[in-house]
C-alpha positions as a Markdown table, in Angstrom:
| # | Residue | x | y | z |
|---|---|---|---|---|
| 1 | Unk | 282.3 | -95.1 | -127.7 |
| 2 | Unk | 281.1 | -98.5 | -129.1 |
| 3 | Unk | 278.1 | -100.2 | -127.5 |
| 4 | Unk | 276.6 | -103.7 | -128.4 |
| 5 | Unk | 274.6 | -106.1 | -127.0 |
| 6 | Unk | 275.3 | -109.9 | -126.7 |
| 7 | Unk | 273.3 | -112.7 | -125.6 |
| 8 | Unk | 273.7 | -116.2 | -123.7 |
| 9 | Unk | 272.6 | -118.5 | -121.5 |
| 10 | Unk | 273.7 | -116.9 | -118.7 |
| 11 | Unk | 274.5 | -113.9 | -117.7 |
| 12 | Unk | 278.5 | -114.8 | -117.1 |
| 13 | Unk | 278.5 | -116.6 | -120.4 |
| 14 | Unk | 277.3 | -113.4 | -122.0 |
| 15 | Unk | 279.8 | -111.1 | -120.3 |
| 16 | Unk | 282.7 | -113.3 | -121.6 |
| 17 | Unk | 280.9 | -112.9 | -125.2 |
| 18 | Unk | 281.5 | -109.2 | -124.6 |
| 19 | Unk | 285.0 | -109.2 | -122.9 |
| 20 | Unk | 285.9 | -111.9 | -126.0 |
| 21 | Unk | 285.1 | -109.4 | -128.1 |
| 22 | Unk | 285.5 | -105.6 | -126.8 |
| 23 | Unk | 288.1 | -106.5 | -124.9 |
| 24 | Unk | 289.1 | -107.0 | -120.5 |
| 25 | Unk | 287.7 | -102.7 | -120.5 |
| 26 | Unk | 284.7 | -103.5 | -122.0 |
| 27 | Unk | 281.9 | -102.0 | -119.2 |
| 28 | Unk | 278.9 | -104.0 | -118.8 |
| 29 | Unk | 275.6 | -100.8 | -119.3 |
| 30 | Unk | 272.4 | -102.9 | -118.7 |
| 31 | Unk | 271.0 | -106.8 | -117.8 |
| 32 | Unk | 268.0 | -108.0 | -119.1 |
| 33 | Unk | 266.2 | -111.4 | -119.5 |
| 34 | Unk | 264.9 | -112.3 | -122.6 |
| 35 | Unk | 261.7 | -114.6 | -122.8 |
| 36 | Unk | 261.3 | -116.4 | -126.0 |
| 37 | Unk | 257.7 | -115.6 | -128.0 |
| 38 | Unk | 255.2 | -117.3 | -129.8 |
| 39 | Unk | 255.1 | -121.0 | -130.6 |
| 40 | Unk | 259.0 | -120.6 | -130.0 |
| 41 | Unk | 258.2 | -120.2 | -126.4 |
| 42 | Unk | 257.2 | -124.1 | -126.1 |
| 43 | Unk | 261.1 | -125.3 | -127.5 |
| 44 | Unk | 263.6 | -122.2 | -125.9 |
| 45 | Unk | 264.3 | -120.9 | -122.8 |
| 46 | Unk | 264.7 | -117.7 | -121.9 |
| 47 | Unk | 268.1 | -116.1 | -122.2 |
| 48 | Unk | 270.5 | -113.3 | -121.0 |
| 49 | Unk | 271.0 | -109.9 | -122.8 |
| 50 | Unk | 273.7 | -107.7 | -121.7 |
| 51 | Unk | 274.6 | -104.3 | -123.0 |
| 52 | Unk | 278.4 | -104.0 | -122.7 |
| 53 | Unk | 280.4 | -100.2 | -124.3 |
| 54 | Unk | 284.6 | -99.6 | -124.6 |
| 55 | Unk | 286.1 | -96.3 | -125.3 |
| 56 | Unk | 286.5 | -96.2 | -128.9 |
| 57 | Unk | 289.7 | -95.1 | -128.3 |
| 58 | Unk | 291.0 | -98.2 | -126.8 |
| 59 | Unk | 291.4 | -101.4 | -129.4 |
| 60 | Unk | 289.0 | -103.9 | -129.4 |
| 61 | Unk | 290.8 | -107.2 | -129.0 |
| 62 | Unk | 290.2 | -110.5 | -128.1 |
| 63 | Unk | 292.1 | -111.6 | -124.9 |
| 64 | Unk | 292.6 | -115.9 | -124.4 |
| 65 | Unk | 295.7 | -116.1 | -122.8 |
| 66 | Unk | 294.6 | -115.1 | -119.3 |
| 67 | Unk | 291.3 | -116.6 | -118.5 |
| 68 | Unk | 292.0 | -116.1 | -114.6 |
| 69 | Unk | 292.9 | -112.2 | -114.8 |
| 70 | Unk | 289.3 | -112.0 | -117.6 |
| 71 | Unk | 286.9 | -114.3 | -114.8 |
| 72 | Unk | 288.6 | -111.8 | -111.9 |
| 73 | Unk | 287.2 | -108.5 | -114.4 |
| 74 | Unk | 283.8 | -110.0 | -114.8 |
| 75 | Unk | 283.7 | -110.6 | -111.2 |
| 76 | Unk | 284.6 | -107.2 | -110.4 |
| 77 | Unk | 282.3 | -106.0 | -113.3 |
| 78 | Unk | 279.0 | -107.6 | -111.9 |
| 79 | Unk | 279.5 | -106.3 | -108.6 |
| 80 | Unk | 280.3 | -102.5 | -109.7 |
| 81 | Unk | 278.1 | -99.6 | -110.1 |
| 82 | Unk | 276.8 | -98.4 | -113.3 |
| 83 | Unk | 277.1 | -94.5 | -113.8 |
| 84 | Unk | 274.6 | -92.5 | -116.6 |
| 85 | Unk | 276.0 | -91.6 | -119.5 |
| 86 | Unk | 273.8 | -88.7 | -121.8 |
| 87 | Unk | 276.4 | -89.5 | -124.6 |
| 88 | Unk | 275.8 | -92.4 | -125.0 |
| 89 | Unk | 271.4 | -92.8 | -125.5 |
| 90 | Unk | 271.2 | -91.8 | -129.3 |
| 91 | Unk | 273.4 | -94.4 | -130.2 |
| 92 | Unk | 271.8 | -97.2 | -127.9 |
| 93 | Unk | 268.2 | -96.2 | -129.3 |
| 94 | Unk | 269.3 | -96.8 | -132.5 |
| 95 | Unk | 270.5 | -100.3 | -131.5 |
| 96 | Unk | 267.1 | -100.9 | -129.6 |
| 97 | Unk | 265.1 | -99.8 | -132.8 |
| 98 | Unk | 267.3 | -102.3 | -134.4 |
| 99 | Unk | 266.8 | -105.4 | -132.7 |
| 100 | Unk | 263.0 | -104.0 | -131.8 |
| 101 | Unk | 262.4 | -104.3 | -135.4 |
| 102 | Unk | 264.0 | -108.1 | -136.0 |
| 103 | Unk | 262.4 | -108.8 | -133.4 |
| 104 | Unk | 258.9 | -107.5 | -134.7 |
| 105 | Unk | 259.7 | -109.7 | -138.1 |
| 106 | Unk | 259.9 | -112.9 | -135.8 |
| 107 | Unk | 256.8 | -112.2 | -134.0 |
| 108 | Unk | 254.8 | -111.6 | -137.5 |
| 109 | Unk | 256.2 | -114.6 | -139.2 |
| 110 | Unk | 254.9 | -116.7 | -136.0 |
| 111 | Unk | 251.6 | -115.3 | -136.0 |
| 112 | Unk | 251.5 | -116.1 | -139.7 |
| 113 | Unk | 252.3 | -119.7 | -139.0 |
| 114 | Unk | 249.5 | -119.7 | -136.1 |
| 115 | Unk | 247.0 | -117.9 | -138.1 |
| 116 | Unk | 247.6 | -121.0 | -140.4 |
| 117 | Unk | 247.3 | -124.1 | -138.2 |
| 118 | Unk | 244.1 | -121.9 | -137.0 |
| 119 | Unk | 242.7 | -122.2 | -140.5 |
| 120 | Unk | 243.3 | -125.5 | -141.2 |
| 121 | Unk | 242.0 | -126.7 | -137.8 |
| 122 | Unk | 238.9 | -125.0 | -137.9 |
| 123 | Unk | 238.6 | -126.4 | -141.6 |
| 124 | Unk | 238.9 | -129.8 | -140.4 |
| 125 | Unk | 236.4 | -129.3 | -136.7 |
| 126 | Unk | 233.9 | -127.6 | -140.1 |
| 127 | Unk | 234.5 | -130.3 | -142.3 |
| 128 | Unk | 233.8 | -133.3 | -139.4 |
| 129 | Unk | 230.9 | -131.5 | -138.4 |
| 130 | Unk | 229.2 | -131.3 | -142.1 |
| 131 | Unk | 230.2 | -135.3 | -141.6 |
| 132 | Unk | 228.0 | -135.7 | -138.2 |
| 133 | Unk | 225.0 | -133.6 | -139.4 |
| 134 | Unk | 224.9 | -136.2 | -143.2 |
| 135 | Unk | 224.6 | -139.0 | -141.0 |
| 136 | Unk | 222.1 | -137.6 | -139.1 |
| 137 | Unk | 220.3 | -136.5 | -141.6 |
| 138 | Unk | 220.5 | -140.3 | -143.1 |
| 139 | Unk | 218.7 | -141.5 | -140.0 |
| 140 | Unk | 216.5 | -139.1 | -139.6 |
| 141 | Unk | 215.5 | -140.4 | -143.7 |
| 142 | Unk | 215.4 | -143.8 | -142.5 |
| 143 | Unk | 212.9 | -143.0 | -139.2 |
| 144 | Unk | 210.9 | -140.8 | -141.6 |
| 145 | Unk | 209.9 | -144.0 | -143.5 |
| 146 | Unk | 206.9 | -145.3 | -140.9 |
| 147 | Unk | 205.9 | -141.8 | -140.2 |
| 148 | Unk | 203.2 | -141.5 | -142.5 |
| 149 | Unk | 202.1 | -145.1 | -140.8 |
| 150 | Unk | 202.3 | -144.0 | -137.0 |
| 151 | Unk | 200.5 | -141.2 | -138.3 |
| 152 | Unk | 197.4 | -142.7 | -139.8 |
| 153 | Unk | 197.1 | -145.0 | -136.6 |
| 154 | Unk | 197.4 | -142.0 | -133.6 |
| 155 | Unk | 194.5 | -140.4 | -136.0 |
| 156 | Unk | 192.8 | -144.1 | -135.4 |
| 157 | Unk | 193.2 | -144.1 | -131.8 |
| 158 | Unk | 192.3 | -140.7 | -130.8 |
| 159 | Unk | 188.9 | -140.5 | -133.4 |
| 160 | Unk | 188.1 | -143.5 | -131.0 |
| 161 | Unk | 188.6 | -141.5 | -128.3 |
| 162 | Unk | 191.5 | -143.0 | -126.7 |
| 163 | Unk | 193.4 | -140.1 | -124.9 |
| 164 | Unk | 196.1 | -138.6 | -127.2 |
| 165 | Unk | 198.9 | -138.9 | -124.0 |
| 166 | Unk | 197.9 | -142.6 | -123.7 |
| 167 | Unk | 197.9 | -142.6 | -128.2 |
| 168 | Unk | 201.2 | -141.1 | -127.7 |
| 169 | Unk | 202.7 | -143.1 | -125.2 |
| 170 | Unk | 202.1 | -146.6 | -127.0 |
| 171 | Unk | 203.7 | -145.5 | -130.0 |
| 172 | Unk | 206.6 | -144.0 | -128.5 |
| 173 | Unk | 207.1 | -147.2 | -126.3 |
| 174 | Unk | 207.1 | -149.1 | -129.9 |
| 175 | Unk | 209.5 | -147.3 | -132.3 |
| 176 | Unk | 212.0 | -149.4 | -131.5 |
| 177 | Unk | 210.5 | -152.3 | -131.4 |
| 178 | Unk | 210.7 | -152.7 | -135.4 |
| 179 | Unk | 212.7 | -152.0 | -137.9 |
| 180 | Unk | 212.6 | -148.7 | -140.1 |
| 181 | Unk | 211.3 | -149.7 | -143.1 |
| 182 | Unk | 208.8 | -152.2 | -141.5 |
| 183 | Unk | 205.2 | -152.5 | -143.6 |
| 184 | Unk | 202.1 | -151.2 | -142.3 |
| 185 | Unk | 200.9 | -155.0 | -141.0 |
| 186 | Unk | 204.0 | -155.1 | -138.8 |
| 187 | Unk | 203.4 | -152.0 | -137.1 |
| 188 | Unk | 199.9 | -152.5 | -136.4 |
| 189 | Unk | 200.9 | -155.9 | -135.1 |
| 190 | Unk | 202.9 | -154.1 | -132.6 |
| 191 | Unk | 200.2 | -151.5 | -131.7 |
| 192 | Unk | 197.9 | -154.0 | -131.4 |
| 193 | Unk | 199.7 | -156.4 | -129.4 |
| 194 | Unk | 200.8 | -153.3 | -127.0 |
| 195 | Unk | 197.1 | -152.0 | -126.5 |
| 196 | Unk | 196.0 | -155.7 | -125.3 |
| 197 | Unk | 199.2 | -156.0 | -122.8 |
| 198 | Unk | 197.8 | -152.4 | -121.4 |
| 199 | Unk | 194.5 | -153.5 | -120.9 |
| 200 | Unk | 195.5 | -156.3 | -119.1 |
| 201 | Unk | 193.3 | -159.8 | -118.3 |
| 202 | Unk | 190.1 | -159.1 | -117.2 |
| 203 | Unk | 189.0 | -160.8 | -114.1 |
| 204 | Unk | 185.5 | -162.0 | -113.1 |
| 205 | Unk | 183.4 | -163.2 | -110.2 |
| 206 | Unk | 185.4 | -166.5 | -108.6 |
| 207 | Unk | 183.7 | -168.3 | -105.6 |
| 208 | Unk | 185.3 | -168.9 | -102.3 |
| 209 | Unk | 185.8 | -172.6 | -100.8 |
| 210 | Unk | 183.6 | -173.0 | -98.1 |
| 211 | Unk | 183.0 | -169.5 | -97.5 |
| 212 | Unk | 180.5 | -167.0 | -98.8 |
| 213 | Unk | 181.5 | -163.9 | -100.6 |
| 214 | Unk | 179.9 | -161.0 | -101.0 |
| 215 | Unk | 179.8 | -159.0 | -104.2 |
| 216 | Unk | 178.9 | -154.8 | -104.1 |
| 217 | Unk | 177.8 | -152.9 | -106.9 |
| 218 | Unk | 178.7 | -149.5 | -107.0 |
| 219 | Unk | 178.2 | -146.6 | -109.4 |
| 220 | Unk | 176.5 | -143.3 | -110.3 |
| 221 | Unk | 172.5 | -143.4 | -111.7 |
| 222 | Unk | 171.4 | -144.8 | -114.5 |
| 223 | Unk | 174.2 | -146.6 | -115.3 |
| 224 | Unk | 172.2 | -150.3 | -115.2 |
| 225 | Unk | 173.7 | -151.2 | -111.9 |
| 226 | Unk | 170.0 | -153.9 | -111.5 |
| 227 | Unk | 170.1 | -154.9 | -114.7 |
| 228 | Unk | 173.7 | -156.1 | -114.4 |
| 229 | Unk | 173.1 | -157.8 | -111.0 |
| 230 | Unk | 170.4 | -159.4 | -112.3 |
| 231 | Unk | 172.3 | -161.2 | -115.3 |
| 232 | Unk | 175.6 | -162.0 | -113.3 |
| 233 | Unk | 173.1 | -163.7 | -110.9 |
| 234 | Unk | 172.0 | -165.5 | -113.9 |
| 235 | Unk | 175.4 | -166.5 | -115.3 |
| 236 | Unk | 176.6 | -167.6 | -111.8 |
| 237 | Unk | 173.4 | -169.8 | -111.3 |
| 238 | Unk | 173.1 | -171.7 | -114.2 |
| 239 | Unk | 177.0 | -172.0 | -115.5 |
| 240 | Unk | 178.3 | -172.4 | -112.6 |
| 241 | Unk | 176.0 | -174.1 | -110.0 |
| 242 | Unk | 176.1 | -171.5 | -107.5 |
| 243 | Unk | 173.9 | -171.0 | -104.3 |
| 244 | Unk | 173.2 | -167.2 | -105.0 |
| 245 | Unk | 171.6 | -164.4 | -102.8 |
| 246 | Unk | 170.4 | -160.7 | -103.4 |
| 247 | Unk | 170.4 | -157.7 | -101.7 |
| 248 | Unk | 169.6 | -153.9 | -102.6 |
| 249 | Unk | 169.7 | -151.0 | -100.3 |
| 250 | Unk | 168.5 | -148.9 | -103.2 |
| 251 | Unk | 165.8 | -147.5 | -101.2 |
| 252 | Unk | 165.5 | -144.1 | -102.9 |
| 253 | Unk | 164.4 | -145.7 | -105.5 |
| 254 | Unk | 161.2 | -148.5 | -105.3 |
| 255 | Unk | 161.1 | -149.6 | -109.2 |
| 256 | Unk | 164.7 | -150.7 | -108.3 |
| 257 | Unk | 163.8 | -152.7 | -105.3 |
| 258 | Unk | 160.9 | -154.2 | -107.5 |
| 259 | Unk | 162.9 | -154.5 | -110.7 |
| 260 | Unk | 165.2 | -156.6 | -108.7 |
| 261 | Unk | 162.8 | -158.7 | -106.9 |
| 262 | Unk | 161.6 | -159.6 | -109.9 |
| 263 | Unk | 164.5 | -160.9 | -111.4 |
| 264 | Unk | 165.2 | -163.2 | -107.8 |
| 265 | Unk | 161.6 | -164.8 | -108.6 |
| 266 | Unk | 162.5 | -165.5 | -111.8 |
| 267 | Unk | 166.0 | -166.4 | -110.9 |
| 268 | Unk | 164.0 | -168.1 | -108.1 |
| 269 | Unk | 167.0 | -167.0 | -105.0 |
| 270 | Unk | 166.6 | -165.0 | -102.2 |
| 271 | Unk | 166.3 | -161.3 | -102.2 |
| 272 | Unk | 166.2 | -158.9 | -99.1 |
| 273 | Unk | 165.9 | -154.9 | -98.9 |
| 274 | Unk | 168.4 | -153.4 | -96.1 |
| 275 | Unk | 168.7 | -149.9 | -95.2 |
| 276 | Unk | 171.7 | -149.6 | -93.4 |
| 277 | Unk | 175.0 | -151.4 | -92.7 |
| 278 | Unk | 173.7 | -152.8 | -89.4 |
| 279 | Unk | 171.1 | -155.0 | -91.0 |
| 280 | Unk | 173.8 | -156.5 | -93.4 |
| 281 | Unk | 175.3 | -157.7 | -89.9 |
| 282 | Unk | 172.2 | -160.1 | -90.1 |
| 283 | Unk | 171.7 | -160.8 | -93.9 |
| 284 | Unk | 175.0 | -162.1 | -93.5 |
| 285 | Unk | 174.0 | -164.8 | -91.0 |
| 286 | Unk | 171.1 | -165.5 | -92.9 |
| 287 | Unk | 173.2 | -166.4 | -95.9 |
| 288 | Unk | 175.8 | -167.5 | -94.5 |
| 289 | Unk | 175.7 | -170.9 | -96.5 |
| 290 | Unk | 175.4 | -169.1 | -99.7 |
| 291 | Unk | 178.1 | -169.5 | -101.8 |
| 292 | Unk | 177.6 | -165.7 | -103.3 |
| 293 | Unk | 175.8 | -162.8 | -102.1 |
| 294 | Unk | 175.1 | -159.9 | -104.9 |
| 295 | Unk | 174.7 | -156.3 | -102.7 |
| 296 | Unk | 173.5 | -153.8 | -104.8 |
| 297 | Unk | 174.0 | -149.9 | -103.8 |
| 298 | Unk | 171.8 | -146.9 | -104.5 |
| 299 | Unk | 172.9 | -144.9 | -107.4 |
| 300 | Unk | 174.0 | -141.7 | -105.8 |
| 301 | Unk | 175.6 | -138.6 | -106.9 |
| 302 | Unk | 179.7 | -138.9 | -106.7 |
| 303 | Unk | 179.8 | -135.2 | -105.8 |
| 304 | Unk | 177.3 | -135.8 | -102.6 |
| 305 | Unk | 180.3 | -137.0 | -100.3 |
| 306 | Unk | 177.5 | -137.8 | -97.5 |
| 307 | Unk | 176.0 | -140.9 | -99.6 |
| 308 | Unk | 179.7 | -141.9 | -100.8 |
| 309 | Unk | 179.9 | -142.4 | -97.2 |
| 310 | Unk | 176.7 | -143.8 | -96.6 |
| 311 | Unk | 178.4 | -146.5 | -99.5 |
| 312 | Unk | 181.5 | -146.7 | -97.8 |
| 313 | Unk | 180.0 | -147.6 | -94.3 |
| 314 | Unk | 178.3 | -150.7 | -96.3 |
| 315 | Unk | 181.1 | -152.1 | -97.8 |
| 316 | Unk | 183.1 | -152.5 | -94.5 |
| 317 | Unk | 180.5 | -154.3 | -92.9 |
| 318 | Unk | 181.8 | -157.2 | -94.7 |
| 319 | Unk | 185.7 | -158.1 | -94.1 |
| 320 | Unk | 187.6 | -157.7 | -96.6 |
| 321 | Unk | 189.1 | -161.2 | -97.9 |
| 322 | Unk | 185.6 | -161.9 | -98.2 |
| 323 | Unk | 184.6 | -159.1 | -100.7 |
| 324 | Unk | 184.7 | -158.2 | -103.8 |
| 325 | Unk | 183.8 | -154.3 | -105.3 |
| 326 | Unk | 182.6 | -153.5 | -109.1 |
| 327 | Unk | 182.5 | -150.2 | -109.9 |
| 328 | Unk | 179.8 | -150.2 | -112.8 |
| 329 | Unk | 180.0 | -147.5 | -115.4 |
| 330 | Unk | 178.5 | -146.8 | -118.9 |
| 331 | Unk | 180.2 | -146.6 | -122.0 |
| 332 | Unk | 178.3 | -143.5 | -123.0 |
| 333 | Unk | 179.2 | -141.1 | -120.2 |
| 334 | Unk | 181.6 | -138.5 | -121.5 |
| 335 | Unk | 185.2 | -139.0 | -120.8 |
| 336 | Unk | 185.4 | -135.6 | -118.5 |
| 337 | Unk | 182.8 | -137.2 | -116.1 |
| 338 | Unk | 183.9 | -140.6 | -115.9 |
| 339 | Unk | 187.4 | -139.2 | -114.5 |
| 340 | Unk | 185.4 | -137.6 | -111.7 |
| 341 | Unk | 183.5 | -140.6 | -110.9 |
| 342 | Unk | 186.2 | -142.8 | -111.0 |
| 343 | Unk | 188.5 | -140.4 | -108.6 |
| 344 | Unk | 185.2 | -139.8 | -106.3 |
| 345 | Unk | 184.6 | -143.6 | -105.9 |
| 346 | Unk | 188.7 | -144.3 | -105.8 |
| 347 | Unk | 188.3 | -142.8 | -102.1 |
| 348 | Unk | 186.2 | -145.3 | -100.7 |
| 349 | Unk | 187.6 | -148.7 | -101.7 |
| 350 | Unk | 189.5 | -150.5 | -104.6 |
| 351 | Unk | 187.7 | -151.9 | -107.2 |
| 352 | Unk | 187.1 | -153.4 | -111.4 |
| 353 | Unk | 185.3 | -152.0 | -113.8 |
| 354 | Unk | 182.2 | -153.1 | -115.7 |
| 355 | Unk | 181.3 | -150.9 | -118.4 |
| 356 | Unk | 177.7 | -151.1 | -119.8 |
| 357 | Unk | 176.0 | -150.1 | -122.8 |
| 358 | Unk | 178.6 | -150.9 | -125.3 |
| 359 | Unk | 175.3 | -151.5 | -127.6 |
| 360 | Unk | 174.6 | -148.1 | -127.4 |
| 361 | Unk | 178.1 | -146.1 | -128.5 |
| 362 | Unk | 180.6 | -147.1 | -131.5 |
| 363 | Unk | 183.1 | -145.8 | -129.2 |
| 364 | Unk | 185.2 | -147.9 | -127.0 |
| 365 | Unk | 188.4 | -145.1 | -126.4 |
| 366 | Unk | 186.9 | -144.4 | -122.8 |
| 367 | Unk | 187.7 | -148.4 | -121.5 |
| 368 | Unk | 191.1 | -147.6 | -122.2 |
| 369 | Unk | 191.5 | -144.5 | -121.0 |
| 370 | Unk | 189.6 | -145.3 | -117.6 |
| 371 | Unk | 191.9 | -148.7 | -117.3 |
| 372 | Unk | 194.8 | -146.2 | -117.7 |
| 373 | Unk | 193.7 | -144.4 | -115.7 |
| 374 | Unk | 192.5 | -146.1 | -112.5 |
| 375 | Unk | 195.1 | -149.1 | -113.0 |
| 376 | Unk | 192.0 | -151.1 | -111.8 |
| 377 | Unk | 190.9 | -154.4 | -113.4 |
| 378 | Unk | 188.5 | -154.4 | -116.4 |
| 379 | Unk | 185.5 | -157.3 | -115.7 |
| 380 | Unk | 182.3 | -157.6 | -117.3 |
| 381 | Unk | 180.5 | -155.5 | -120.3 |
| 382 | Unk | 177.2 | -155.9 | -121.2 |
| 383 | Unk | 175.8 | -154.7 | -124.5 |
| 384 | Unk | 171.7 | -155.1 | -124.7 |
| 385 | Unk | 169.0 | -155.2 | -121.9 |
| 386 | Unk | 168.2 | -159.1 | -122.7 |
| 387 | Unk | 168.7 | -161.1 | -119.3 |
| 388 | Unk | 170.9 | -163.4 | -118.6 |
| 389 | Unk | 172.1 | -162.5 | -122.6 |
| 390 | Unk | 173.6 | -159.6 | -123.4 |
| 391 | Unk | 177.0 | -159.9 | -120.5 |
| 392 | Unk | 180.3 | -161.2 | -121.1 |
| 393 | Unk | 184.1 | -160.6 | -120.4 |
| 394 | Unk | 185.5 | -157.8 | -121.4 |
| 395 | Unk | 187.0 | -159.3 | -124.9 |
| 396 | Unk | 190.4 | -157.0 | -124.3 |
| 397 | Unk | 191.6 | -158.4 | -128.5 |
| 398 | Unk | 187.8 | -157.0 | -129.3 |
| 399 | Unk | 188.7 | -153.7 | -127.6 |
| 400 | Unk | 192.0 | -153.6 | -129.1 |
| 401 | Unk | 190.2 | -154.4 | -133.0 |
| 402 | Unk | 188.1 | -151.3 | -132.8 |
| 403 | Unk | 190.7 | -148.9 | -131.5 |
| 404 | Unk | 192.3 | -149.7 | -134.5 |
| 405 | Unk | 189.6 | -150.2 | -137.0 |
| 406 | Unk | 188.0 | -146.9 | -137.1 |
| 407 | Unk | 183.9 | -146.3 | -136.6 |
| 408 | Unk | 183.3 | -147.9 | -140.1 |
């Protein structure tokens, strides 16, 4: 017997392969699709395999003259049954091994050419990425150039004692705002310029048309709260022509009262004690054609929350388009407490900052960080006891010099 096995297109082309060539007996023994593999798979379509036997005693021939009588064979072939034959399996394992084996060699020579285009694309993704990490590298050079500058002035800022989040957050909000191999000047320039934009314009006492307003002076002991009064009184007076009154309703304390009265005589403007919100009812009507009236508060603890109250109760007896609140702090109090103060006073009212004692620290970190902080106006500094001397604006480019110009 003589069995091969022919492929086509389809499976009536490949039965007329075999009928071609074994001849109109030839017996059809087995059908299979065959997929196409590896990269071949993407350009071939899958074909027909048919395994077709004769009798070797019978001729092979090829058989053209009667197409009809061959297309009625295959006909009757694909619709017949297929019996097993034992005599016939060594002979079509051999055949199987055979084309098992070509078709082996295929599959290694495509994985071959895969394995290649593998290579050489992952040489090329290797070689683009050694291409992205020089470049970054070459910025990272050309960043690295103002570092030792930025350095040297976040040292600056925070041995003033500015806050090293606030330190950080102006120099990260310049970087870009010069180029990488700027010098030193033009850095600080930007520092500088970004430190005075932060702090803001400080804003002072300005009078009312026609109407009084009254001014109240708030903050912890010992701060110079009288002192302060006494030289804004001063300034106000004498630079500015104003009809000024005082009050105090620092009771707990009667060298306040008479430190203060004092001052008025010498001042020579009214000065009246009160001792509770009620009698600023009738202060008010006693002033009322005063341009200014100067309140100041007892200096009471920000933890006791019954004498912020007692405060708080004060302030609303006047209305509020017609006030004005300074929270007065010293420039010595350690940065830890001043947060607390500032938060403890932040729940009674809105108000600016006067800092005091500027005379008396090298230090000025802690009017930044409490401006940051608070996001409240900066005002008036003193720096010396002298009356009216010794009081002035906040000088925010002053501030902004000695941030940046060390303790020397």
């Amino acid at each position: 017997m003589i069995i091969k096995k022919f492929q086509a297109g389809t499976e009536t082309e490949a039965i007329m392969l075999a009928k071609d060539e074994l001849g109109k007996d030839a017996i059809v023994m087995n059908i299979k699709t065959v997929s196409p593999k590896g990269i071949y798979k993407l350009f071939r379509k899958a074909s027909v395999e048919i395994t077709a036997a004769i009798d070797d005693t019978v001729t092979p021939k090829k058989d053209t003259a009667n197409q009809d009588t061959m297309k009625q064979d295959i006909t009757k072939t694909e619709k017949s049954s297929f019996k097993f034959n034992p005599n016939i399996i060594y002979e079509s394992s051999l055949t199987g091994i055979e084309n098992e084996n070509k078709l082996t060699e295929d599959t290694d020579e495509t994985s071959a050419i895969e394995k290649k285009l593998n290579n050489l694309q992952n040489l090329l993704e290797r070689q683009l990425n050694e291409k992205k990490m020089e470049e970054k590298t070459e910025i990272k050079k050309e960043e690295d150039k103002n570092l030792p500058y930025v350095q040297l002035i976040y040292n600056q800022l925070v041995r003033n004692e500015m806050d090293e989040k606030y330190a950080n957050q102006i120099l990260s909000e310049i970087e870009n705002k010069f180029k990488k191999d700027a010098s030193i000047d033009n850095v600080l320039a930007n520092v500088y310029q970004k430190i005075i934009l932060k702090l803001g314009q400080p804003k002072t006492i300005e009078l009312l048309d026609n109407q009084t307003k009254y001014i109240f002076f708030i903050g912890p002991t010992g701060v110079g709260k009288t002192t302060t009064i006494a030289k804004i009184a001063s300034n106000l007076k004498l630079n500015k022509k104003a009809k000024v009154a005082m009050l105090t309703s620092d009771t707990y304390r009667i060298a306040a009262v008479e430190q203060l009265r004092t001052y008025a005589n010498i001042l020579g403007v009214p000065m009246k004690v009160i001792y509770s919100e009620d009698e600023i009812k009738d202060a008010k009507e006693e002033f009322k054609d005063y341009d200014v009236v100067l309140i100041d508060t007892a200096g009471r603890s920000h933890k006791n929350r019954e004498q912020r109250d007692d405060i708080e109760r004060l302030i609303q007896s006047a209305d509020i388009e017609e006030r004005e609140i300074y929270l007065v702090l010293s420039a010595t109090t350690k940065y830890k407490d001043l947060i607390k103060i500032t938060e403890s006073y932040s729940e009674i009212t809105n108000y600016r900052l006067i800092f005091t004692k500027l005379d008396e620290t090298i230090s000025v970190g802690n009017i930044f960080n409490i401006k940051m902080l608070t996001n409240a106006d900066l005002s008036y500094a003193t720096y010396g006891q002298n009356v009216p001397d010794d009081i002035g604006k906040i000088d925010t480019q002053e501030t902004a010099k000695k941030l940046l110009g060390g303790n020397d």
